[in-house]
Every structure is written in C-alpha cells, then in structure tokens.
N, C-alpha and C positions, 0 to 999 in steps of 0.2 A: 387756088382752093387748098393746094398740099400746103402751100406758106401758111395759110391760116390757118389750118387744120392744126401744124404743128405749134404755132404760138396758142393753140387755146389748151391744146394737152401739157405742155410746161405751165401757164396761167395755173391750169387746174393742181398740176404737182405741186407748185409754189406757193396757193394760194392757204392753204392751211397753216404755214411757216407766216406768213406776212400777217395772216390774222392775229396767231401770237405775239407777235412782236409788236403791230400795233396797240394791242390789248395788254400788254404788260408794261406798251410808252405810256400809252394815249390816258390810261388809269391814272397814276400818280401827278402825270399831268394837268388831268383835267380838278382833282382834289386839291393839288395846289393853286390852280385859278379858281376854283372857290372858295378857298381861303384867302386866298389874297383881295379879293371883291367882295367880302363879307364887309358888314359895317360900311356899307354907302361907299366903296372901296375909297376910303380914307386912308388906308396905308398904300395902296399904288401910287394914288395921286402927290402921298409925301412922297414917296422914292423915288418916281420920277422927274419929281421937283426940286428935289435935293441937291444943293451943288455938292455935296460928299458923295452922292452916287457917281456922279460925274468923277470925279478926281478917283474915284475905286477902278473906275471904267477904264481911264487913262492910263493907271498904272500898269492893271490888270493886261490892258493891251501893250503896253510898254515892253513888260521884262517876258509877254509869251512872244514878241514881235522879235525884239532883242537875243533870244534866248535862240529861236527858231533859224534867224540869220547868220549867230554866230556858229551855230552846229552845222549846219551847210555850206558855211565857205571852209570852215574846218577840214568837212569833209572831203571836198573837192579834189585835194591832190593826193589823200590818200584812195580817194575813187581812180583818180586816173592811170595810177600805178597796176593797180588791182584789178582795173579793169582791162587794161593794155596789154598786159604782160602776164608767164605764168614764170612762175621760181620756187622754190623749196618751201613751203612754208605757208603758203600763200592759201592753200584750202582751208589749211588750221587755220590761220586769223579769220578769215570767213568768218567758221564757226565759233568762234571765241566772241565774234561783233553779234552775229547770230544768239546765241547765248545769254548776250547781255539784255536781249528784249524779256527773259524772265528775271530779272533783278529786279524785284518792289522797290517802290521811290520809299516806302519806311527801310532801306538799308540804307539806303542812299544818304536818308538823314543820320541814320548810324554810324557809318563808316566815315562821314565827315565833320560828326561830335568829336569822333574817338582818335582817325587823322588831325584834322585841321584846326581842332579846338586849342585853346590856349594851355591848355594842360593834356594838350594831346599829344600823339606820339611825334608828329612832325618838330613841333618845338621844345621838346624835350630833346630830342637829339642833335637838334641846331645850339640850344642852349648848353647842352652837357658840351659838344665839340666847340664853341667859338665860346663857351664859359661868359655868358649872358646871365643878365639878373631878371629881364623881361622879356617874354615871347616875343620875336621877332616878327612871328607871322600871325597876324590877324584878320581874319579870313569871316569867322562866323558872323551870326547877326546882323547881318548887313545887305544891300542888295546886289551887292558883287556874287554875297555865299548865292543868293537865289540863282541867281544868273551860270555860275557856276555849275552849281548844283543839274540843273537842267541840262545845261550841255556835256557834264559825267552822262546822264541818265539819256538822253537823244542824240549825243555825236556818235555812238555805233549805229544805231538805228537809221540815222542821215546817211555815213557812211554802207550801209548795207543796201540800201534802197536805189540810192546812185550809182553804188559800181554794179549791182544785178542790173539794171534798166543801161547802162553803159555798158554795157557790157554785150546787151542783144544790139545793140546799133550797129549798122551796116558803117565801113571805113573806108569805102571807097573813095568818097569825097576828099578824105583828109589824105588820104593817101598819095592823091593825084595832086591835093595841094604841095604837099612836100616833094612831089615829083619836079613840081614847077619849081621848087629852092624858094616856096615860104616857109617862110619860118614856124615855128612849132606854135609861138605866142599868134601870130597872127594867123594860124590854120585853126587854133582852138576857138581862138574869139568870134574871126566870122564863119567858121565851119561848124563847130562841136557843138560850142556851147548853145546855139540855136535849135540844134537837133536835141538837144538835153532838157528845153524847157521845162519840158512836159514831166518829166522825172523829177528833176530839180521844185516844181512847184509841186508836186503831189508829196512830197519828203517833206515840206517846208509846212505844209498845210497840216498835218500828222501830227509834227511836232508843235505849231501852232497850237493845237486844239488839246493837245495833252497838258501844254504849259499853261493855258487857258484857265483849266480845271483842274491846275495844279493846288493840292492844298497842305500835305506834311509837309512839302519843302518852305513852300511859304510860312506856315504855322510856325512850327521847328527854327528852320533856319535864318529865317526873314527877323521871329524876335520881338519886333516892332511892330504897334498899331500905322504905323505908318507906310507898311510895308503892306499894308490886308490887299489885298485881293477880292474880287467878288464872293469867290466860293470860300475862301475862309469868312467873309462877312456873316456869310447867308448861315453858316454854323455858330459862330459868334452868338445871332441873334436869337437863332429857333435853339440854342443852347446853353448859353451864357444867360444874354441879357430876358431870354424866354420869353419871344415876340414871335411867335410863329406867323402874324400875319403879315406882319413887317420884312422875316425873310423868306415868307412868300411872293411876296409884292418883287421883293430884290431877286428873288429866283426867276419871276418871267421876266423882266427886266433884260437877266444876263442869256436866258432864251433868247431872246427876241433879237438882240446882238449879236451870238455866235449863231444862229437860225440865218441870221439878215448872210454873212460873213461865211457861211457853208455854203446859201445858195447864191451869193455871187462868186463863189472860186468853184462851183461845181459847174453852172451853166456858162459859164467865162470859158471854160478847157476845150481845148479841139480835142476834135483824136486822132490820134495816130498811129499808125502800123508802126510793129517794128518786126523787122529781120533778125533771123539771127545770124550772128555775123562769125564764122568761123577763123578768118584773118587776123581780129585783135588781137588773137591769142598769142603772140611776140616772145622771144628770147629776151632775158634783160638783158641790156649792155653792163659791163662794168659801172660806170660812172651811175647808171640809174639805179643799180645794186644799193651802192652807198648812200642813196636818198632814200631806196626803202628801207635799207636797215635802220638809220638813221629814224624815220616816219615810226614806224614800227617799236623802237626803243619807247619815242615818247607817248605814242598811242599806249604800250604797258605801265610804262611809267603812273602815266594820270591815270590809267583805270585796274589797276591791280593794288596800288597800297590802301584804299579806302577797305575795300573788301577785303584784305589779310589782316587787316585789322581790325576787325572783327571777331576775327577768328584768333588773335594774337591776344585781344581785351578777355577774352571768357575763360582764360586758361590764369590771369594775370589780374591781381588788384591792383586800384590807384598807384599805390606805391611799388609796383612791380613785383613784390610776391605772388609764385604760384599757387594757385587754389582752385579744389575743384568741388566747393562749396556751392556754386550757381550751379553745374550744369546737376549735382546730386538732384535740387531744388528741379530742373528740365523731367527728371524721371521718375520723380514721387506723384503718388495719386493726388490728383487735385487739380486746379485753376492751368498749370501747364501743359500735364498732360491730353485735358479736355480741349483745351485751346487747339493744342496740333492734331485732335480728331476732327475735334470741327473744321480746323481748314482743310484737310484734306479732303474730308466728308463733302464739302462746300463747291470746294474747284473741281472735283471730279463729277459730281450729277452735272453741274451749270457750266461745265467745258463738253460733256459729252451732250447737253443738251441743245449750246447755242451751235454746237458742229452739227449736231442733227439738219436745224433748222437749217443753217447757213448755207447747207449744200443745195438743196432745190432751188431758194432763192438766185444760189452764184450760178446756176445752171441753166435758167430761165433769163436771167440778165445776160447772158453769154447768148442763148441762142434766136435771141428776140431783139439785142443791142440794146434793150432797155436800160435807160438812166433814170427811169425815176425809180425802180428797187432799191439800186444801189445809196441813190439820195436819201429816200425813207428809213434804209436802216440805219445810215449813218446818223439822224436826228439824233439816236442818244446821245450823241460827242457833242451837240451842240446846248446838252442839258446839265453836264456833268456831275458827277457820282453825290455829291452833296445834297444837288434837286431832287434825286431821284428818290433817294433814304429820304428827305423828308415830305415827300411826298407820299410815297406807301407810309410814314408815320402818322401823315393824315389820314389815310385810308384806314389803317389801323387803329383809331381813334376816332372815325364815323362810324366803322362799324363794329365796334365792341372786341377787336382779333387782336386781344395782348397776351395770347398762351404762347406756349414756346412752340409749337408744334406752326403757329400763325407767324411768330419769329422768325423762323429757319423758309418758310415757305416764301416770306415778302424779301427775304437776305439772299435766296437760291434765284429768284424772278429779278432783284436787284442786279445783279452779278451777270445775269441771261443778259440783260441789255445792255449789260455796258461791254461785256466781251465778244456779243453778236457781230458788229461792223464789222472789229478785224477777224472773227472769224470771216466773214463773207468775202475780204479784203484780202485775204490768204488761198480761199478758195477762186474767186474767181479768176487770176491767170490758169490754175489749172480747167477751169472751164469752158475757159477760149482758146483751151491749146488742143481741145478730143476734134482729129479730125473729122470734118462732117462726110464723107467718104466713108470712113468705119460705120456712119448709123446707117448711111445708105446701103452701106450693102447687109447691115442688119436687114434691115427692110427688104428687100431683094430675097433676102433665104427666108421670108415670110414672118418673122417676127413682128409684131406688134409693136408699137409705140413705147408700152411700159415694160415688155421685156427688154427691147436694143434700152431704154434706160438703165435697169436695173442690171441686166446681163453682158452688157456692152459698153454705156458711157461710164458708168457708177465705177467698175474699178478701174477706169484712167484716172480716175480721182484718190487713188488711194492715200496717194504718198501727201495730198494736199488735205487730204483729209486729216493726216496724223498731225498735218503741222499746225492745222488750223486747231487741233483738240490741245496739241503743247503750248498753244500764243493765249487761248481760254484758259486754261487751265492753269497757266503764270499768272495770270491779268489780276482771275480769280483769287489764286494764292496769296497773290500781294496786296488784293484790294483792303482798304484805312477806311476811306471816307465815309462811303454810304453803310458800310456795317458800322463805325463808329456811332453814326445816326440812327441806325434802324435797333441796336443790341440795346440801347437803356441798361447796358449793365448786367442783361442776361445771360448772353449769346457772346460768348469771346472767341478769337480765334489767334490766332499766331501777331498778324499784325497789329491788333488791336492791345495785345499785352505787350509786346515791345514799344507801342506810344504811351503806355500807362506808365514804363516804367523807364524811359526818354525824361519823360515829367516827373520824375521822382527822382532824376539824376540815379539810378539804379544800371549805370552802364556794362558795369561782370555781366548781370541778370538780363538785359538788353540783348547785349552779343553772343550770353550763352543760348537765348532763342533764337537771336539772327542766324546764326550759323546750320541751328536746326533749319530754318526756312531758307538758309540760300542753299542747305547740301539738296532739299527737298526740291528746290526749283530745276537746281543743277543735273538731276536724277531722272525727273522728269525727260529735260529734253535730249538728255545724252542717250536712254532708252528708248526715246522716240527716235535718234539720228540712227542707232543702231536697228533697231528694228527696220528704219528704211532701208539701210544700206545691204539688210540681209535679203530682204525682197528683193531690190532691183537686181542683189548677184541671182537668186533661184530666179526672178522672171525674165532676166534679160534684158530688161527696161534702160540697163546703158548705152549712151549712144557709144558705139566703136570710135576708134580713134583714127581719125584720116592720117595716112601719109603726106608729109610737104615735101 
C-alpha cells in the first residue's frame, strides 16, 4: 500500500509537467497531420510513394549512421584514458568536452566556412608556406564536410558520455583478468567492452538522433541538392518551393521513422546497475603519458582552430586587414542588437522553464523505474526542430496568431520541447542517485510526502538542476531551425542573423556575432561550473579523498 501510495504522489507531482509537454508536442503535431491529410491526403500518398523520399531516407540515415559511428570509436581511447587514470590536466579537458555541448552547430558552420573553406585560413597558410597556386584542401560542400562537420560537433559529446559511464564501472573483472597475464586487448574485448554496451549505445543513439535532424550543417555545408536530408527537404518545401502540405506529409513521414527507431532502441536496452568504482582511478605510467599527450594534442588540434577562427575573422577582412567596422555594426541600435536581446531573452525563460518541468518528471521516473516518461519526452528528438516550427506555423495560421506577442510565445513553447529531453536526460542520474534512506527517515521525523520532496529530495538535485538549465539554455541559444521557420522575418535572434549573413557570404559580420554567441554560451556554463563548485565547498557535498 506505501509502494502505491508513493507512486500516485510522484504521478500527481509529474503529472502537471507531462500534460505540458504533451500539449506543446501533441498541438503542432496534431496540425501538421491535418495538414498533410487535407485534399483526400494526396500529398501523403505522393510522399510516401515517391522513390526520392526513399533516397532522402537513405541518405538521411546514412551520414546520422556514419556520423554517429565515427564519434564513437573516435571516442573510445580517449574514454579509456580518461577514464582509467587521473593526471594533471585531466579535469580541465573534462570541462573543455563538457563545454563543447553549448557550441551551436551555426558556429560549427562558421568556423569551418572561415577554417576549411578554399579561401580560408587553413589554405592560405598551406598556400603562402609550400607557395601553391590552388587550395590544397578541399574540404567544404561535400559529404565528407557533413560527416566531418558532425563529428567536430558530437565527438566531445561521445567522448563525455563514455568516459562518465566508464568511469562508474566496477574493475574488478578486468583486473583479475590481467592478474591472470591476459592481455590488455583481449581483457577489453571480452571483459570491458560488454560491460560498456549500455553507455556505448545510449551515446550513439544521442548522437544519432541529433545528426538525424541535423540541418545548417547539411544546408551550409552539404551545398548540394543531393546532399538534402529529410529536415532540410521538409524546409525546402513549406519555404522555398511553398508546399506546406507536401512538407507536411514528409514531416510525418520522418516521424514515423525516427518514432519506429526511438522505440526500438529504447525497449531493446536492459538496465543496468552500475557501481561506482573507486579503483579505476590509476597513476599514469610513463609510456601511457605520451598517448595522452599525444590524444590530447590532436583532440585540440581539430577542435580549437575552427573556433579561433572565428574570433581571428571579426577582427580581420578577406584580405587580412584589421577592422573593427562589423563588430561597431554588433553595437549600434538596430537588427543586431535586438537579435542578441531576443536570444537571451528566449534561452533563459525556455531553459528555466523546461528545468522546471524536467525535474518532477526525472523524479517520478527515478522513483517508479518508469520508462515510459522518459520515452514520452524524448518523442521531440524523434520530430526535429524543423516539424515542430512548422507545425506551430500551421497553428499559427488556423487560428489567426501572426502578432509578435503569438511569435515569441509559439518560438519560447518551440525551444521547451526540444530542450526538455535532455533537460530531463541531465536530471535524471541525479534522481536515482537521492538515497531512499534520506526520505525515509524524512518520513520517520513526520514529514509529509511533499515536504521530504521539497525540503529533502529537491536540494540533492541542485547541482543537476544547474546543469540541466546550462544544456536548455545552450540548446536554446543556438537553436536555427524551428525559429528560422516560426520568425517569417519578424523575430530574429543571434543564430538566425549569422545564417542570413553565411548567405550573403558576409563572413567579418558573421564571426563578429559568432563570437558574441560563443563568449555568451561560454559564460553561461563557466558561471554555472563556478557557482557549483562554490556550493559543493560551503555544503560539503565533496566526496573526501580515500587513502591507497
């Protein structure tokens, strides 16, 4: 009876979060399948009969399959390092892979205009030193840049996921294996990497679903109609070729696929306990020194010149004179300056509001084992950011809500769902780590239900709370797509005027806002890190350090 008691009093705390999120999915959703079934649904029936949907399909699934695979095996030896051993250094890179989850994939396309382009910085100095008549490196427009491009943007991400989750594994197994004189290759393959599945596919699946619904990198950098993608089609059509029902029809379509593909990797997973494992923690040897340093070098290497180049373009014209003619342009009234109110304005209601949500939800999922919350919230990632903007565009156009006041409200409820999951996704380790011991003995000194919640569980959650508001609040900041879709022109914010002026070959003006939006991301989570680290010294919340 107390089991049940306490699943209906979480049910009830949750239940209010779960109705918003379904009502901010389930709307846009449902307007785009009336749209797309309007006219005797003669545009489904094309699209699903189309052998070019089919070939969009295949690509689509190709370069997120591709894209996903190579950030993960990428990632693997620098997990194993990281995860094994502690050495100087080794927290900061953490945070620096950390960090990179708020860089917007519109820098991403920035920084490898401005790097890797033919008249970029990379071939200019290959050019100038070996005194070349043509760029050596040819990199953009192509499906290599896609593929590239993705694993800049997901191999920290892969790398972070893998060495935290390798990191709680118990070592015993492998330990006694190398006791026995196996070898290190053959303790990883039949010991480690079995225990790893579970992490290993949950990173793969992330990044999956993000290159899924990838669309400036593809737009941008792909080039090519031949390069499209589902979610650049489905914008294509409801914006170019101005077929809204046609990419409606293509937007359930790409539902019903990444829908089909969420719920067989979500009910496919075991679960698994994991320990935390105090042992991994190892002295480098020498010889493994100079593989991380080594790891390390190239891991900077490939993810620091895209972004200092950015920063190196806004100061610097085509022809390499300095000028500080753009960034003047950054701080006069007008088109710029309202850009970077509105995105901050934007990320911060719709980051404090999907944190809101997120937390009841990760909290009821945690103390009920429930999978199907976690599955429900995650449906956004299987609609991505393109369905969703033209979806609230149809809403916005059944019921007559073209003010700017009805802009900002269907752009702030955009943003809620697509940075809900991983907020919930961020919160829920911290909700299966409140030991249930602490509410019992709330309970015990007579407390209530909703106070051990509120006065009890609620601040074990702090520090997860902050991070899940810093991952909303990047997500938000850097979100292209569905505000590209939802503004018509109105409603600009930071990334939206850096694709405008991408498209205008306007690269000074480009990088003098990228740089606004990556110190602004950068700012964000560094004050979020610090703020943590100042709580856990006043509360004590560090674990001590055992003696070996």
């Amino acid at each position: 009876m107390k089991t049940r008691s306490v699943k209906k009093f979480y049910l009830g705390l949750s239940a209010p979060s779960l109705a918003v999120l379904l009502l901010l999915f389930a709307l846009p959703l449902s307007f785009t399948l009336a749209k797309a079934f309007s006219n005797r649904a003669e545009a489904v029936r094309e699209v699903f009969a189309s052998p070019y949907t089919y070939r969009l399909l295949l690509f689509t699934l190709e370069q997120s399959l591709l894209s996903a695979a190579v950030s993960v095996v990428i990632a693997l030896p620098f997990s194993y390092y990281f995860a094994s051993f502690r050495f100087k250094g080794r927290n900061t890179i953490l945070a620096l892979s950390a960090l990179s989850f708020t860089i917007p994939s519109i820098l991403v396309v920035l920084g490898f205009v401005i790097f890797y382009g033919n008249s970029g910085i990379l071939n200019k100095a290959l050019q100038s030193l070996f005194d070349l008549s043509e760029p050596p490196v040819k990199v953009l427009y192509s499906f290599f840049a896609i593929i590239l491009a993705h694993v800049y943007l997901n191999l920290p991400v892969a790398f972070n996921l893998i060495t935290n989750g390798w990191a709680a594994l118990p070592c015993n197994e492998e330990m006694a294996s190398l006791t026995l004189r196996k070898s290190r290759r053959v303790t990883f393959f039949r010991i480690t990497l079995p225990k790893l599945r579970g992490v290993i596919a949950n990173a793969f699946i992330i990044i999956f679903l993000f290159c899924f619904s990838s669309f400036a990198i593809v737009m941008v950098l792909g080039g090519n109609p031949a390069y499209s993608t589902l979610e650049s089609e489905i914008y294509r059509k409801a914006n170019i070729m101005l077929d809204p029902a046609g990419a409606a029809a293509l937007a359930l379509f790409g539902f019903l696929v990444t829908g089909a593909i969420l719920l067989m990797t979500t009910t496919g997973r075991r679960r698994e306990r994991i320990e935390r494992a105090e042992a991994r923690n190892r002295r480098l040897r020498r010889k493994d020194a100079v593989v991380v340093f080594f790891l390390v070098l190239l891991l900077l290497l490939f993810i620091l010149p895209p972004m200092l180049s950015i920063f190196y373009r806004s100061f610097f014209t085509k022809g390499g004179l300095f000028s500080l003619h753009e960034w003047m342009k950054v701080f006069e009234k007008g088109n710029f300056l309202e850009a970077i109110i509105n995105s901050l304005a934007i990320a911060t209601v719709s980051a404090l509001l999907s944190t809101a949500l997120s937390e009841p939800l990760a909290v009821y999922s945690a103390k009920t084992s429930s999978r199907i919350v976690p599955l429900l919230a995650t449906l956004p990632l299987a609609t991505g950011s393109v369905m969703l903007g033209l979806g609230y565009n149809f809403v916005a156009a059944r019921t007559g809500s073209h003010g700017m006041v009805a802009g900002y409200v269907m752009i702030l409820a955009t943003h809620m769902v697509i940075s809900l999951p991983f907020a919930l996704r961020t919160m829920l380790p911290g909700a299966k780590e409140i030991p249930e011991r602490v509410s019992q003995a709330s309970y015990t000194l007579g407390k209530g239900r909703l106070m051990t919640y509120l006065g009890t569980e609620r601040p074990l959650l702090k520090n997860y709370r902050r991070k899940a508001f810093i991952f909303a609040f990047a997500l938000s900041l850097g979100e292209v797509n569905a505000t590209l879709t939802l503004s018509g022109g109105r409603i600009t914010t930071l990334p939206i005027q850096i694709y405008r002026l991408i498209g205008s070959y306007s690269y000074q003006g480009a990088s003098a806002l990228g740089s606004v939006l990556l110190v602004l991301a950068f700012m964000v989570f560094l004050i979020g890190e610090n703020i943590g680290r100042r709580k856990d010294g006043v509360s004590g919340n560090k674990q001590p350090k055992k003696k070996v």
